[in-house]
LUMKOLPA-408934 format. One record per residue (C-alpha): residue number from 1; chain; x, y, z; residue in one letter. Coordinates in Angstrom, 1 decimal. Layout:
<atoms>
  nr kette     xx     yy     zz rest
 NUM     A      X      Y      Z    A
...
</atoms>
This chain:
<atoms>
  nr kette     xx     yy     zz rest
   1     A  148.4  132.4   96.5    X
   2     A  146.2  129.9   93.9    X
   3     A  144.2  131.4   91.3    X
   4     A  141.4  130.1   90.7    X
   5     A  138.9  130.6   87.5    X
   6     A  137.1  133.5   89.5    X
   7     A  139.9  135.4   91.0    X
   8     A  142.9  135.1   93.2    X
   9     A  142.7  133.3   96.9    X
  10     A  145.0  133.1   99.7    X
  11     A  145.2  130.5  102.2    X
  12     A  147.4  129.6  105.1    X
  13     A  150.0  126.9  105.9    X
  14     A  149.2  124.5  108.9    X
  15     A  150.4  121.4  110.1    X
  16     A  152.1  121.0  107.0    X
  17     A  149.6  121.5  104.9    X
  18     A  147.8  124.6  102.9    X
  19     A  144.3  125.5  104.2    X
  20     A  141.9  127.5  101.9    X
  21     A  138.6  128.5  103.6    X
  22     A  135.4  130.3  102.6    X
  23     A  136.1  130.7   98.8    X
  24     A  132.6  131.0   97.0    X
  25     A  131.5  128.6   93.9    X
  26     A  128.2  130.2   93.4    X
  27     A  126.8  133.3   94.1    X
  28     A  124.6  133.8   96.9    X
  29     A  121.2  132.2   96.6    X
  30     A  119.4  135.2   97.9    X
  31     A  117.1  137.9   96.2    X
  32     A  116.0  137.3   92.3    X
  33     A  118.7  134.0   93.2    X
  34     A  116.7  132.6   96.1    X
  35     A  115.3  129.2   95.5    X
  36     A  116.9  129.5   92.1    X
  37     A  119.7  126.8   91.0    X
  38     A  123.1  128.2   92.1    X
  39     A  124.6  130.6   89.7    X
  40     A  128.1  131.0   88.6    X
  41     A  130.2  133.5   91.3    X
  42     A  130.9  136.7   90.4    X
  43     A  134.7  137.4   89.6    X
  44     A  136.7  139.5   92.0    X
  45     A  139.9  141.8   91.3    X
  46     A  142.9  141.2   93.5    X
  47     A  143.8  138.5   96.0    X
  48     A  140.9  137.4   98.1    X
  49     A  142.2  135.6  102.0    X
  50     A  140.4  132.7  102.1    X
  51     A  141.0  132.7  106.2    X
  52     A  138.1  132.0  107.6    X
  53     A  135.4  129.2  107.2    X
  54     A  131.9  131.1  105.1    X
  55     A  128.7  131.6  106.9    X
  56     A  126.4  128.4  107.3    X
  57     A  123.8  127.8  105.4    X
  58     A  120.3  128.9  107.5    X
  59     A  119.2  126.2  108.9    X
  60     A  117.0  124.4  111.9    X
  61     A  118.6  123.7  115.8    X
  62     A  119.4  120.4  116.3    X
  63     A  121.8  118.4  118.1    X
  64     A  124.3  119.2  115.9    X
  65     A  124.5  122.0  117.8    X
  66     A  124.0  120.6  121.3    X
  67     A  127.5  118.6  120.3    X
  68     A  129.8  121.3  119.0    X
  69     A  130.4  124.5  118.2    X
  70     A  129.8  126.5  115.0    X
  71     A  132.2  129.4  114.9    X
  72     A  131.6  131.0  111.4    X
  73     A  130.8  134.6  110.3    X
  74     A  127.0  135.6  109.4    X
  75     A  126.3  136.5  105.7    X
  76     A  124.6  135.1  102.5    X
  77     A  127.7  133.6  101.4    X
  78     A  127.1  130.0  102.0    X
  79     A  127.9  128.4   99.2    X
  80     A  131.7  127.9   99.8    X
  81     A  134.4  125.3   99.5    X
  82     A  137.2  124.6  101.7    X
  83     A  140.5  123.1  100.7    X
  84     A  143.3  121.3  102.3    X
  85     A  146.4  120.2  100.4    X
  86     A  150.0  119.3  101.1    X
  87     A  151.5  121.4   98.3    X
  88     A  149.4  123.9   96.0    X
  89     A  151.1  123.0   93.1    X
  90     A  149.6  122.4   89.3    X
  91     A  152.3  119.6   88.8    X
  92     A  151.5  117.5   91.9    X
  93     A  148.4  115.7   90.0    X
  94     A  147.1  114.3   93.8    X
  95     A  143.7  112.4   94.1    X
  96     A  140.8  114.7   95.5    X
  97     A  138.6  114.1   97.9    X
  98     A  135.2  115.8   98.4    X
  99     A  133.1  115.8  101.7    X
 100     A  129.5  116.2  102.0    X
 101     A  128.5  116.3  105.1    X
 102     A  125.3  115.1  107.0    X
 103     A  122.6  116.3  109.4    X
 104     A  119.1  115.3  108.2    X
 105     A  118.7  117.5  104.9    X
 106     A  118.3  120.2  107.9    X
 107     A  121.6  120.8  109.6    X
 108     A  125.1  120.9  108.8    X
 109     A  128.2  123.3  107.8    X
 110     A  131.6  122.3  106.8    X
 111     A  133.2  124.3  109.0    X
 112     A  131.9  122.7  111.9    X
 113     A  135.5  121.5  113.9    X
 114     A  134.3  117.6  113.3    X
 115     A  135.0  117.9  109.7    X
 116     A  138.7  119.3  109.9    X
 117     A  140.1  117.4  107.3    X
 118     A  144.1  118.0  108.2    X
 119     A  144.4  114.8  109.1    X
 120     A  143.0  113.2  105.5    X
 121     A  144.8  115.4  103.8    X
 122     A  148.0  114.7  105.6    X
 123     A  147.4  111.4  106.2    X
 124     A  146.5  110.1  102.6    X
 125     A  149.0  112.8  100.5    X
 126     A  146.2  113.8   99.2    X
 127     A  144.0  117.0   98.6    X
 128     A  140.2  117.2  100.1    X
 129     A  137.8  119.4   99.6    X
 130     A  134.6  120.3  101.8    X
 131     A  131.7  122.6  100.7    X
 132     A  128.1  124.0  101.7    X
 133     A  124.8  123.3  100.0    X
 134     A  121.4  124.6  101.2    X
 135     A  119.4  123.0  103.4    X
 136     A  115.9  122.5  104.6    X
 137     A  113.3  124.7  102.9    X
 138     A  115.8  126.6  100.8    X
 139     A  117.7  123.2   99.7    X
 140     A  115.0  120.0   99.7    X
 141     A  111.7  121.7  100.1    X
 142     A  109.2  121.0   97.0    X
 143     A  108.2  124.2   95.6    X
 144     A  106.4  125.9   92.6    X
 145     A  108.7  128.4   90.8    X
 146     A  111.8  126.1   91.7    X
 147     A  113.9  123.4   90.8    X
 148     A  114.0  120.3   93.0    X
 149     A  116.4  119.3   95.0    X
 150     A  118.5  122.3   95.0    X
 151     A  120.9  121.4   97.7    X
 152     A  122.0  118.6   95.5    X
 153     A  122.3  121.3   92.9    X
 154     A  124.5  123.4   95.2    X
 155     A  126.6  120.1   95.4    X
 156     A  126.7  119.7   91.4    X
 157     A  128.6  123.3   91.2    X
 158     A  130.5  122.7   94.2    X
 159     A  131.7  119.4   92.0    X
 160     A  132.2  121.7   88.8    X
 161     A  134.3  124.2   90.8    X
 162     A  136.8  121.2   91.5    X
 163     A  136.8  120.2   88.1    X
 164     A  137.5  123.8   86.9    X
 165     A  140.0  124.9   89.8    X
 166     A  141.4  121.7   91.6    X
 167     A  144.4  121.5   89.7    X
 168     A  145.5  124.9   91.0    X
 169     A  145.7  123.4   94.9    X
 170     A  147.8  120.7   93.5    X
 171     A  144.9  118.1   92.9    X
 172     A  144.2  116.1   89.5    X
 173     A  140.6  116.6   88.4    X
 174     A  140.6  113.2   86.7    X
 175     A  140.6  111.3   90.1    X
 176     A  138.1  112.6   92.2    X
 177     A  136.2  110.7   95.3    X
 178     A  132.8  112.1   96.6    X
 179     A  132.2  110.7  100.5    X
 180     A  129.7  111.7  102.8    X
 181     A  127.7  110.2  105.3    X
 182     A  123.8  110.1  106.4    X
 183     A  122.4  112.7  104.5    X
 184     A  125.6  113.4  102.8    X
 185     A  125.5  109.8  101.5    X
 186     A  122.0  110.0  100.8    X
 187     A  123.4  112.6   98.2    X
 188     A  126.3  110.9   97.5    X
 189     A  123.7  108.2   96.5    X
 190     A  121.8  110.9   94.7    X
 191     A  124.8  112.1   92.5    X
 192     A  125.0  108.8   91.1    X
 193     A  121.9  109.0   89.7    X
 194     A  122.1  112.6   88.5    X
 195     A  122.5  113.0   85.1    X
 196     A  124.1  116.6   85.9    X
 197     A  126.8  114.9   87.8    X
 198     A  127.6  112.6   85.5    X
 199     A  131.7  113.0   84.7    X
 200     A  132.2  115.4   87.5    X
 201     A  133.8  112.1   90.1    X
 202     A  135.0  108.6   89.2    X
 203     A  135.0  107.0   92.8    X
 204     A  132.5  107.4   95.7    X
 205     A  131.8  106.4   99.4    X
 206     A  128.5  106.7  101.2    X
 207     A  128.3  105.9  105.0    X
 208     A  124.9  104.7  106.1    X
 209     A  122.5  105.8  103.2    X
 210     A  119.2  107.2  104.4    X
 211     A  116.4  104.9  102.5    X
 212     A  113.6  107.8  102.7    X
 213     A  113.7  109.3   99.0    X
 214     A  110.5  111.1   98.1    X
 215     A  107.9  111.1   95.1    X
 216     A  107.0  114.1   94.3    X
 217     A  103.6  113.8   94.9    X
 218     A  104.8  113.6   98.3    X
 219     A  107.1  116.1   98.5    X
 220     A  104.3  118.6   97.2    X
 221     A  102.4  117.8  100.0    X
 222     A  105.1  117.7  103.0    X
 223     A  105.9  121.6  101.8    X
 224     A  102.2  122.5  101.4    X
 225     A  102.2  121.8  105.1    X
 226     A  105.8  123.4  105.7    X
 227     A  104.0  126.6  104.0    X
 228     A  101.2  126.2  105.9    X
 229     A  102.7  127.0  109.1    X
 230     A  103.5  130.4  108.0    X
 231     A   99.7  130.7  106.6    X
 232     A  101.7  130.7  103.1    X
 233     A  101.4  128.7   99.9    X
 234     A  104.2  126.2   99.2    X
 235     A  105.9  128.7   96.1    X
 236     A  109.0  130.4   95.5    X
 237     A  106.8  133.9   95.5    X
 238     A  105.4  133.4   98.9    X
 239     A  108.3  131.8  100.7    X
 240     A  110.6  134.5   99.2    X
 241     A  108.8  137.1  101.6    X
 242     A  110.5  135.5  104.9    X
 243     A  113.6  135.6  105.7    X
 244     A  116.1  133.1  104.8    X
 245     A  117.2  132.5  108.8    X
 246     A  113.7  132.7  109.8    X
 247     A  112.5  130.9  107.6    X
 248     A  113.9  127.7  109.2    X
 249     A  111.6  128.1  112.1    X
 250     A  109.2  127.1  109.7    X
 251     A  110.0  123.9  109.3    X
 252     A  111.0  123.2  112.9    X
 253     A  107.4  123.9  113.9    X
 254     A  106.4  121.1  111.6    X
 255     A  108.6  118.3  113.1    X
 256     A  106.6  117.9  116.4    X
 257     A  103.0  117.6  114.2    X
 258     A  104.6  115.0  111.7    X
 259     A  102.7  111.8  113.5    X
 260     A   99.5  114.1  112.4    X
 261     A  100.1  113.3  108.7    X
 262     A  100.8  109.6  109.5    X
 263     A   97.9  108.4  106.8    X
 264     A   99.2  111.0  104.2    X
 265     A  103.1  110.3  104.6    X
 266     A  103.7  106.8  106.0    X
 267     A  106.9  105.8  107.7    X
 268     A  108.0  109.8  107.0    X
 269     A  106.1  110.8  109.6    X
 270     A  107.6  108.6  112.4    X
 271     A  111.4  110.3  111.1    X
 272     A  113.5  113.4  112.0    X
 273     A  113.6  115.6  109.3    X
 274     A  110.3  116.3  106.6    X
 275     A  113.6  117.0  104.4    X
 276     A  114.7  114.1  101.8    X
 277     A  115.8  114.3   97.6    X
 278     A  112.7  114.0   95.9    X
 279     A  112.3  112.2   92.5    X
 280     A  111.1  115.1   90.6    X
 281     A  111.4  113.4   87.4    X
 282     A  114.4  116.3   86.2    X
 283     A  116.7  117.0   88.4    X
 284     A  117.1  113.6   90.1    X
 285     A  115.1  111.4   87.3    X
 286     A  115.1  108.0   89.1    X
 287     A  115.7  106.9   92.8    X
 288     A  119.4  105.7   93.4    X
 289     A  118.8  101.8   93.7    X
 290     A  116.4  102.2   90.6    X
 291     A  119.4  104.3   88.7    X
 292     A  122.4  102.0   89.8    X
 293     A  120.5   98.9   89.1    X
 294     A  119.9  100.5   85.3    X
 295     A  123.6  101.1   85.6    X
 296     A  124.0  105.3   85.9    X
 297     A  127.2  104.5   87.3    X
 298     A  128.7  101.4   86.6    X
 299     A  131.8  103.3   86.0    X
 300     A  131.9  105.2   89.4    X
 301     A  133.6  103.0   91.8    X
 302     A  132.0  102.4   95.1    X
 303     A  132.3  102.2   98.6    X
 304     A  129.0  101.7  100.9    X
 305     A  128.2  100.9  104.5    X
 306     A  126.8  101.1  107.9    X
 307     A  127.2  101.0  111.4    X
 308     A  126.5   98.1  113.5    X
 309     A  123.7   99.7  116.0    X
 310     A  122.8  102.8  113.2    X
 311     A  119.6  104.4  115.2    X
 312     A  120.9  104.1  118.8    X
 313     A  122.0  107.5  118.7    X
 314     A  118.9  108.6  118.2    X
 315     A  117.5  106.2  120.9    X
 316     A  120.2  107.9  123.5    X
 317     A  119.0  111.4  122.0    X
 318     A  116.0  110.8  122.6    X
 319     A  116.1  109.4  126.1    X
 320     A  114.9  106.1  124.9    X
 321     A  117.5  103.6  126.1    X
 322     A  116.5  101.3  128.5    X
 323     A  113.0  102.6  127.8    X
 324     A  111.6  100.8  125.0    X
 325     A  108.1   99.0  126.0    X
 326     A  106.8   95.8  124.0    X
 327     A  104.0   98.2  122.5    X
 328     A  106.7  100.7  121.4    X
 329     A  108.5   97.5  119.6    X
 330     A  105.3   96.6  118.1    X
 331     A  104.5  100.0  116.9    X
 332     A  108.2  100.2  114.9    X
 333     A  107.6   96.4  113.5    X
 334     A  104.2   97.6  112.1    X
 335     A  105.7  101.0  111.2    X
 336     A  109.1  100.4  109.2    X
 337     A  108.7   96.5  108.6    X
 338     A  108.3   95.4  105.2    X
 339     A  105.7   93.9  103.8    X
 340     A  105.8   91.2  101.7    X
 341     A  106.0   91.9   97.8    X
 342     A  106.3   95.6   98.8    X
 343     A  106.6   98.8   97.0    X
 344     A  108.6  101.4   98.2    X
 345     A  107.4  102.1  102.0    X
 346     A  107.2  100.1  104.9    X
 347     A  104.8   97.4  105.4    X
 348     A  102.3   99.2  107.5    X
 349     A  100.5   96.3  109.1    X
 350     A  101.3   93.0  110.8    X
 351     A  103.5   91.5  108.1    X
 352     A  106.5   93.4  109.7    X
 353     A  106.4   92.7  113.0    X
 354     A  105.0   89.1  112.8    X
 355     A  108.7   88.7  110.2    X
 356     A  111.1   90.5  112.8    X
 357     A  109.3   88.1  115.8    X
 358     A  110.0   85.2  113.9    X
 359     A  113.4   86.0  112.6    X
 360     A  114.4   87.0  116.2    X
 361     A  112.6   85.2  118.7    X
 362     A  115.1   86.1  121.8    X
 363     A  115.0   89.4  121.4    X
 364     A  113.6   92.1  123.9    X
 365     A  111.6   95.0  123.0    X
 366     A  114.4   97.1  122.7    X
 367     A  116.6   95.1  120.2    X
 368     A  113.5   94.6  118.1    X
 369     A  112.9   98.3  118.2    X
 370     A  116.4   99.4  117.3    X
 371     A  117.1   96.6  115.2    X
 372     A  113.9   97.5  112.5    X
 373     A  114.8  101.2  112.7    X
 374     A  118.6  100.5  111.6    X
 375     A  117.4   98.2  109.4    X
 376     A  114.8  100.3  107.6    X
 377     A  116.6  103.7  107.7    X
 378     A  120.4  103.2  107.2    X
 379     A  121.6   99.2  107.1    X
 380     A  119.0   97.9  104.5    X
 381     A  119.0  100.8  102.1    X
 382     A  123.4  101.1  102.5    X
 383     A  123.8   97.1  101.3    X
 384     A  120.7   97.4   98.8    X
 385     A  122.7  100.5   97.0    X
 386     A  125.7   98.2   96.5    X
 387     A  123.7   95.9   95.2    X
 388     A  122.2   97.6   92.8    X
 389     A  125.4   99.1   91.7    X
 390     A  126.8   95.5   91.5    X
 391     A  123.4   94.5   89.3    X
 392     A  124.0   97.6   86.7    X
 393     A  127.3   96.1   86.5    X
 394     A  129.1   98.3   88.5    X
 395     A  132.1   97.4   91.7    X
 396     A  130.9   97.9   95.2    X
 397     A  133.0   97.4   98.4    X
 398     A  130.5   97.0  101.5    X
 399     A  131.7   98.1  105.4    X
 400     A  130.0   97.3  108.6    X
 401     A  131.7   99.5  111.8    X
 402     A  131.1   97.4  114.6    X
 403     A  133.5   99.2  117.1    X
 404     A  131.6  100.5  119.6    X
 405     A  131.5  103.8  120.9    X
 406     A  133.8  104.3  124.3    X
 407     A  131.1  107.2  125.9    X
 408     A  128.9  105.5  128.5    X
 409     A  130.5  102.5  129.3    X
 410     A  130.3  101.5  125.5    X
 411     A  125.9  102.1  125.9    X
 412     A  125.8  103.5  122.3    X
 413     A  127.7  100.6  120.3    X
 414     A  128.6  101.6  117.1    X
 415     A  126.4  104.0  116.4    X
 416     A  125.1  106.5  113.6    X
 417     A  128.1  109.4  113.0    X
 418     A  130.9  107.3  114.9    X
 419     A  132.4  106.7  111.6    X
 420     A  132.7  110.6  111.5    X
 421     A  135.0  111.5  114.4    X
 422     A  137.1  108.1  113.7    X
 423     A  137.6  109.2  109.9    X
 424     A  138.4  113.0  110.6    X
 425     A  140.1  111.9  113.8    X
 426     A  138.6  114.5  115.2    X
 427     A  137.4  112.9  119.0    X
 428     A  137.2  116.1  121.0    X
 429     A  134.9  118.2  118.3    X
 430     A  131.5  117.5  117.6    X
 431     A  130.0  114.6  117.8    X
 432     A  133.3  113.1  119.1    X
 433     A  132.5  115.3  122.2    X
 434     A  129.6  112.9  122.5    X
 435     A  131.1  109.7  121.9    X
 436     A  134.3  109.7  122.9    X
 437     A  132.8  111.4  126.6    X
 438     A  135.2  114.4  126.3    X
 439     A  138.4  112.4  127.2    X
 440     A  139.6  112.1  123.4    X
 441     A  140.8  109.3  121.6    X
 442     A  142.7  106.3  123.1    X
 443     A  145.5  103.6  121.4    X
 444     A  142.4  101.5  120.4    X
 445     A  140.3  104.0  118.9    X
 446     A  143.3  106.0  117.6    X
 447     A  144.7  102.3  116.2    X
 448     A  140.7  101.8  114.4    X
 449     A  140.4  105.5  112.8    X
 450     A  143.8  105.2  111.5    X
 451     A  142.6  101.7  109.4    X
 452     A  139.7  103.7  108.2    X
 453     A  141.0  106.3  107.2    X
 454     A  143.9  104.6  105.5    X
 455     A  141.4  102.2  103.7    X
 456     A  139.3  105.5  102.5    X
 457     A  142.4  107.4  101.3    X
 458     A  143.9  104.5   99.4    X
 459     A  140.9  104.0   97.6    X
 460     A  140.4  107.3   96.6    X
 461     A  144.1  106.7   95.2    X
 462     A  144.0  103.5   93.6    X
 463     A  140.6  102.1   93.7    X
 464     A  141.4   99.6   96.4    X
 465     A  140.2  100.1  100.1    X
 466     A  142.2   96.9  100.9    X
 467     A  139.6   94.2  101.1    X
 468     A  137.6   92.3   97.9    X
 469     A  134.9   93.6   96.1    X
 470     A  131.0   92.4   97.2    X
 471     A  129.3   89.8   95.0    X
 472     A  126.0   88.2   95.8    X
 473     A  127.2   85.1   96.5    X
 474     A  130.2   85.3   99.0    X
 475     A  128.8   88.7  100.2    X
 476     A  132.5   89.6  101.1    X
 477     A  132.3   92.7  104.2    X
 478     A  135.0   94.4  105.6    X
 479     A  134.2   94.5  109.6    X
 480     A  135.9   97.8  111.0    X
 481     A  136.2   96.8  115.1    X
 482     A  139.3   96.1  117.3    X
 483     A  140.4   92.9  115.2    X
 484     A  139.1   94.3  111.8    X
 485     A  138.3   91.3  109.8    X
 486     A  136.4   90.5  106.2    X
 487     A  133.4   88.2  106.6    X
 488     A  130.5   87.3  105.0    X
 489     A  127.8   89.9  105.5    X
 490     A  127.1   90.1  109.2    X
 491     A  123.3   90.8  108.8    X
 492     A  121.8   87.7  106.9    X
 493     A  118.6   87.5  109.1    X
 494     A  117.8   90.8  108.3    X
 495     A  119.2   91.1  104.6    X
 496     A  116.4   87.8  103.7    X
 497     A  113.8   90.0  105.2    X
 498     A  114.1   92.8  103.4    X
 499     A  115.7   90.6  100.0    X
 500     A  112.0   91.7   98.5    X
 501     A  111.4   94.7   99.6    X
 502     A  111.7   97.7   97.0    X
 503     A  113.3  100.9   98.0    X
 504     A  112.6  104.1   96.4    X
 505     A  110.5  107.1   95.9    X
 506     A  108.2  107.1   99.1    X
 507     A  104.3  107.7   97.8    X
 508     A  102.1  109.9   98.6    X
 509     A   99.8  107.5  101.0    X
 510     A   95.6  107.9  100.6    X
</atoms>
């Protein structure tokens, strides 16, 4: 039994460890609360069993769930933490760890079986912590009546809770490391620059960082279509009449229309999700590589990186592999290429894809079309965080995983989310189901995840992941594969054609 500040909780030893699930940080963000910031939970008398995993947060399909399986109860409780520690004692003072997971700004849950996090907890001696936060329309969606960004809000409580409670599950408060990949390191990048957040973490990792951030002139508008598909206006009032869980079909309908609003949103509308933080100005005052550069967090230490072949999941999900046509390729080039002395957004025209030609002469349609979509969405923005950190006079460590995937006769590479299953260990849950084809892990991929996970844990205990900071001149990179080694960065083509290129707030186009 831990106390914590609202009342009592029980959780249950396994493997070793003690598992706390579903205990809330904020109260439910339903009736006079929906689409408000989250509010401080109500206390409860006696000992609350904190069993079972809290309801997910509503939220669109996706192929999250084509991958794994959510087993969780239904309620309005969604804003919950988990925690796993070795010993639940105040005097044990152990680093924490806090995951924030991914899935577009539109999917996700903590207790989906991907994200067990026994074996970083056992692993690393150390205590971790997952949680919820809104997603979609409730969390990202630009509304009148509400504050921005409130899934990153959710995360800001979730982050207070620690500070306020940790201690009791045995972890020290004063060493705390946020992680998260895709969209969970698109708001680990987000944190950095939230002056809310400030204090609440001294150490933080984001796997492949999402560029798309939004103005939020843009922002406005994406919701005013949202809305629109309900025949409502984009404000609290108005969405408040739906349902929380049906709400979600709202934005679903959008995402096959998006190419519609090409002249309005840019390279948004070629993307997955109409969900992104938006630069409102308050909540999040300043785009991450903006913030960092100005040096928000030059005291946070940081890890950042990618995968080798980021978007070829999302070729394979989409049925595109082996598909890709020479228009196709020229479409992307023109779509997500920068443009020379660029704002933030994509170059829009020739510029791209006359650059990528040139820098890459040999290459077929399909490399050219996978190689300007990782570059644009996830490689580019990932090395351009660190080196903004590193220009606000910050540390950064940069990554690349280049082991490739073993599903499919090694078709996917290292793709987008394989740095999940290999982290968590967890090859036969979610998307380890995918890439690891259902038959597990082997010696190799059991001998990679264990020096990731080992170079994440140690830094979130002493600061070092095992390999030199980056600097702009030696460009130092840890290179995760079979034979791990530390190189210069692996990318130089396609780091000097985006060298100029400014990321941030995406504008509203026209």
């Amino acid at each position: 039994m831990v106390r914590t500040h609202a009342g009592a909780v029980r959780g249950r030893r396994e493997d070793g460890l003690v598992v706390f699930r579903g205990i809330p940080f904020a109260e439910p963000p339903v009736g006079d609360a929906r689409f408000a910031a989250p509010r401080p939970v109500t206390a409860w008398d006696g000992t609350r069993d904190a069993f079972a995993f809290g309801p997910p947060p509503p939220q669109e399909s996706g192929f999250q769930g084509r991958t794994g399986v959510i087993d969780a109860p239904m309620g309005d409780d969604w804003l919950t933490v988990n925690v796993w520690t070795p010993d639940p004692d105040p005097a044990a003072r152990r680093p924490v760890m806090v995951w924030i997971y991914g899935g577009a700004y539109k999917l996700g849950h903590s207790g989906s079986p991907g994200y067990d996090a026994r074996r970083i907890a056992r692993d690393g001696d150390l205590v971790v912590v997952t949680l919820n936060y809104r997603l979609g329309v409730e969390g990202f969606a630009r509304i009148d009546g509400a504050p921005a960004n409130r899934g990153l809000l959710d995360q800001v409580a979730a982050l207070e809770w620690v500070r306020e409670n940790i201690a009791a599950f045995g972890g020290d408060p004063g060493r705390v490391t946020v992680f998260g990949e895709s969209a969970g390191a698109g708001s680990v990048a987000s944190l950095l620059a939230m002056p809310s957040a400030a204090g609440l973490f001294g150490r933080a990792i984001a796997q492949s960082v999402p560029g798309p951030f939004f103005s939020d002139d843009l922002a406005r508008d994406i919701a005013a279509a949202i809305a629109a598909e309900a025949g409502l206006r984009p404000t609290a009032a108005d969405l408040s009449s739906v349902d929380p869980r049906r709400l979600t079909a709202v934005g679903e309908a959008l995402g096959p229309k998006m190419r519609e609003f090409e002249d309005r949103w840019g390279m948004v509308a070629h993307t997955l999700t109409a969900f992104s933080p938006v630069v409102d100005g308050e909540v999040l005052p300043t785009a991450p590589w903006q913030a960092l550069a100005a040096g928000s967090a030059r005291d946070v230490e940081l890890i950042v990186g990618h995968t080798r072949n980021e978007y070829r999941l999302f070729a394979a999900l989409g049925g595109q592999l082996g598909t890709i046509t020479d228009e196709q390729a020229t479409a992307a080039l023109r779509t997500f290429g920068p443009g020379p002395g660029m704002g933030p957004g994509p170059g829009f025209g020739a510029d791209g894809e006359r650059a990528y030609r040139a820098a890459f002469p040999d290459a077929s349609p399909e490399e050219l079309y996978e190689w300007v979509h990782s570059d644009a969405v996830f490689r580019m923005p990932s090395l351009r965080l660190a080196e903004a950190q590193i220009a606000g006079g910050g540390r950064a460590h940069v990554y690349e995983l280049a082991w490739p995937a073993p599903a499919y006769g090694g078709a996917l590479g290292a793709c987008h989310g394989l740095d999940i299953p290999l982290l968590f260990g967890t090859f036969a849950a979610d998307l380890g189901l995918m890439l690891f084809a259902g038959v597990g892990s082997s010696p190799e991929a059991e001998a990679v995840s264990s020096r990731f996970r080992t170079a994440w844990t140690a830094f979130a205990t002493t600061g070092d992941p095992g390999w030199p900071a980056y600097d702009t001149e030696r460009r130092p990179t840890q290179v995760f594969d079979t034979e791990s080694v530390v190189t210069a960065y692996p990318h130089e083509t396609s780091r000097r054609l985006w060298e100029h290129h400014d990321f941030g707030a995406l504008p509203l186009m026209g």
